[in-house]
N, C-alpha and C positions, 0 to 999 in steps of 0.2 A: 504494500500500500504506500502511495505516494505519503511524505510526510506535505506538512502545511508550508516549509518552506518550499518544496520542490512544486508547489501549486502553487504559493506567492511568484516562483521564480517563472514559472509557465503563463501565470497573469501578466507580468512585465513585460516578456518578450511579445506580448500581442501587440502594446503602444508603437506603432510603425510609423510615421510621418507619411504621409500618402497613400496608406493602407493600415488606417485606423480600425481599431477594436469599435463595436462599435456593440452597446449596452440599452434595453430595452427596460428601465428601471420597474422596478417594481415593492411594493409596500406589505405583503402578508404571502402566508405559506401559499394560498389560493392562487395568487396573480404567479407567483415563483413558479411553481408549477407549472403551469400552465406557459411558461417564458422558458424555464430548463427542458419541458421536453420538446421544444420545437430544435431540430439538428443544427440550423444556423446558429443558436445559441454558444458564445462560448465563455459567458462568463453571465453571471447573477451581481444586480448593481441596485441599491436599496435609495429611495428620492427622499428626504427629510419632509420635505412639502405632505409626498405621497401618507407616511407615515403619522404624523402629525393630525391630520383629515382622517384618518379611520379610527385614532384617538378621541377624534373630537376635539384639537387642538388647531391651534393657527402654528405655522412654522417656528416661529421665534418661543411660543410656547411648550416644545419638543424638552421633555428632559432628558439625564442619561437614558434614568431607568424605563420608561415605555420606549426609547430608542433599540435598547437589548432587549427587552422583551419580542420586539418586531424583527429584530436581527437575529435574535434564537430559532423564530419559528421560521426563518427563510433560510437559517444555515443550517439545517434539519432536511433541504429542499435541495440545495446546493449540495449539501454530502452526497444526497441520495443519486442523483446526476452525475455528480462528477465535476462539477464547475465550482471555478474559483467564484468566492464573494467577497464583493468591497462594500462599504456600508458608508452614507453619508453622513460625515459625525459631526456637522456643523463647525464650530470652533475649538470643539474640542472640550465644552466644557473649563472652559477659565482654569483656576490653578487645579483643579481635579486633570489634568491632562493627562498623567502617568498610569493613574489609577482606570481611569475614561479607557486607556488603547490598551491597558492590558485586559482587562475584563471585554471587550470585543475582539482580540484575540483567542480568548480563552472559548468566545461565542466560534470561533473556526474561520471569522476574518483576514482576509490577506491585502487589504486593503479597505485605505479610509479616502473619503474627501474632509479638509481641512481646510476650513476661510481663515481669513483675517481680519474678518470681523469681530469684534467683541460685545457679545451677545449684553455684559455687563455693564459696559461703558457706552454704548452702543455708537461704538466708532471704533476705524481702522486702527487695528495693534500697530506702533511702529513698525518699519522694515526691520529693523533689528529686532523686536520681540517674536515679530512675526518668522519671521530666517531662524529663532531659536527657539519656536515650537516647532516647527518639521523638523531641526535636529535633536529635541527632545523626542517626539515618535519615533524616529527613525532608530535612536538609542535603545529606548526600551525593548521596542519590536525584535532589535537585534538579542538583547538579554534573555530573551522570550524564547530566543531561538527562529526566526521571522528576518534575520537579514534580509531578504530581499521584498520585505513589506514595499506595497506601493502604495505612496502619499500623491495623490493627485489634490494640487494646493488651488485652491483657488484664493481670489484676488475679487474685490468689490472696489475697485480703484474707480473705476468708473459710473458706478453706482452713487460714490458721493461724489462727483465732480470732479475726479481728479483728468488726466490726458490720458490715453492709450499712450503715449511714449512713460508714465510712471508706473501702469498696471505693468506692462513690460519689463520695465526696471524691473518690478518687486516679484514678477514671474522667475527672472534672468535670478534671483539672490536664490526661489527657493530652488529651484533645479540644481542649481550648484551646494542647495544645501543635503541636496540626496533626493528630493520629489523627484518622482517620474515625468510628470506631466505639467503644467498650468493650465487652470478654467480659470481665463478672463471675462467675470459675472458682468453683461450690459444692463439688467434689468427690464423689469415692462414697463417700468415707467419711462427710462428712454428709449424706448421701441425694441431692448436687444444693442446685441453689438452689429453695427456695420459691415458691411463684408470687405470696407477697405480696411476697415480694424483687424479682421479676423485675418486678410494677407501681409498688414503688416507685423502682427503678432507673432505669426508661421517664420517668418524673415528672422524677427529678431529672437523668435525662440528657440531656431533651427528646428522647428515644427513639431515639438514636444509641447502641442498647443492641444487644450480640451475644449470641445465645445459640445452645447445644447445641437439639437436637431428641431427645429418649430416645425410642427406640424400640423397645430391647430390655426394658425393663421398662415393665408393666403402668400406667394410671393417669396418665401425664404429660399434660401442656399439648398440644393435635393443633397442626398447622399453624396450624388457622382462628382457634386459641385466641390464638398470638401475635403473628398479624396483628389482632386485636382490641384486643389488650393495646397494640401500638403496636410493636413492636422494628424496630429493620430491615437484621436480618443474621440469619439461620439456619443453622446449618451441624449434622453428625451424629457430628462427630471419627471415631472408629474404627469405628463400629459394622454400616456396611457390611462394610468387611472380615470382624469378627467372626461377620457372616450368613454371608459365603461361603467363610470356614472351615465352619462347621458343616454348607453343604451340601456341598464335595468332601470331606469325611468319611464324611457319610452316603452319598454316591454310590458310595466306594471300597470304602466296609465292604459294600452288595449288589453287586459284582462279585466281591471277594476272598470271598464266600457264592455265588459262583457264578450269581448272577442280572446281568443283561443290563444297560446303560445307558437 
């Protein structure tokens, strides 16, 4: 049996620049399933949003503990498959950081998403705080036995106003701090990132660039667009879920109308 390093180590090699891994997120044992056994699958990737919404929580309201609770029951999912899991850990939980990536570990994680947002302060950790929390995961995970944990760092640099040439910078510190990847977060409130943002990112990140796939609006980047561009990590955050709310609604409201399944 593979150990969990040699599946961390198998997740890693998927991130390609121009032949991106590319992750179908999902939020409870149910959607996992249904995500692990389709063949294209090759890895299981948990949306905080997603998770958050089947609590009955708003995202920023996500704690550790219903975060493992929902990464238990998908890493139960993930075994059974065979595929590696990464679990969205928000920030990491403030100075619980150690405690936070070892007990998701121990859930059979081999990968976390990591902002630099502080959930607490509710503003960007310095570069330097933030550069010395992915080398605090990156440590522990090692201690753990997990050397080849993959930290896909995300950055909200542009979220609160900063340039695409600073998200960059603070993408460029954590790579070099041991992250696999950068998700440079545009947000919906500025429509998303650009797609001049997302070829300049690929440039200056030598295309260990993460990005969203929009799928629910109209007009975005297709798959082929950003395997072209160069990225090489894909993921769809919530937006699955959001599809199948809208159809057990639609399905419930023509029964509760008296029509058939």
């Amino acid at each position: 049996m593979a150990s969990q390093n040699d599946i961390a180590k198998s997740f890693k090699a998927l991130h390609k620049p121009g032949d991106p891994v590319i992750l179908t997120n999902v939020w409870d044992a149910i959607s996992a399933k249904a995500v692990a056994s389709l063949p294209e699958t090759k890895a299981l990737a948990t949306a905080s949003y997603g998770i958050a919404a089947a609590a009955g929580l708003e995202d920023p309201e996500l704690d550790l503990e219903t975060n493992l609770r929902a990464a238990r029951a998908i890493a139960k999912i993930a075994k059974a498959f065979n595929k590696p899991l990464t679990v969205d850990f928000q920030d990491g939980y403030g100075e619980g950081l150690e405690d936070a990536i070892r007990r998701v570990i121990e859930v059979g994680a081999v990968g976390i998403n990591l902002e630099d947002f502080c959930r607490e302060t509710n503003a960007l950790y310095s570069i330097e705080d933030a550069t010395r929390r992915v080398k605090r995961v990156l440590d522990l995970a090692s201690s753990a036995g997990v050397p080849d944990f993959v930290v896909n760092a995300r950055t909200d640099a542009l979220l609160v106003g900063k340039s695409i040439d600073e998200a960059i910078q603070r993408g460029k510190a954590y790579l070099e701090a041991g992250a696999t990847t950068t998700f440079i977060w545009g947000g919906k409130e500025r429509g998303g990132t650009k797609t001049e943002e997302v070829e300049k990112a690929v440039k200056g990140l030598d295309g260990r660039l993460s990005v969203i796939l929009v799928r629910v609006l109209p007009g975005g980047l297709s798959v082929a667009d950003l395997k072209k561009i160069g990225v090489a990590r894909i993921s769809i955050g919530p937006q699955l879920m959001m599809r199948t709310v809208g159809a057990v609604s639609e399905e419930a409201g023509k029964v509760l109308k008296g029509e058939g399944l």
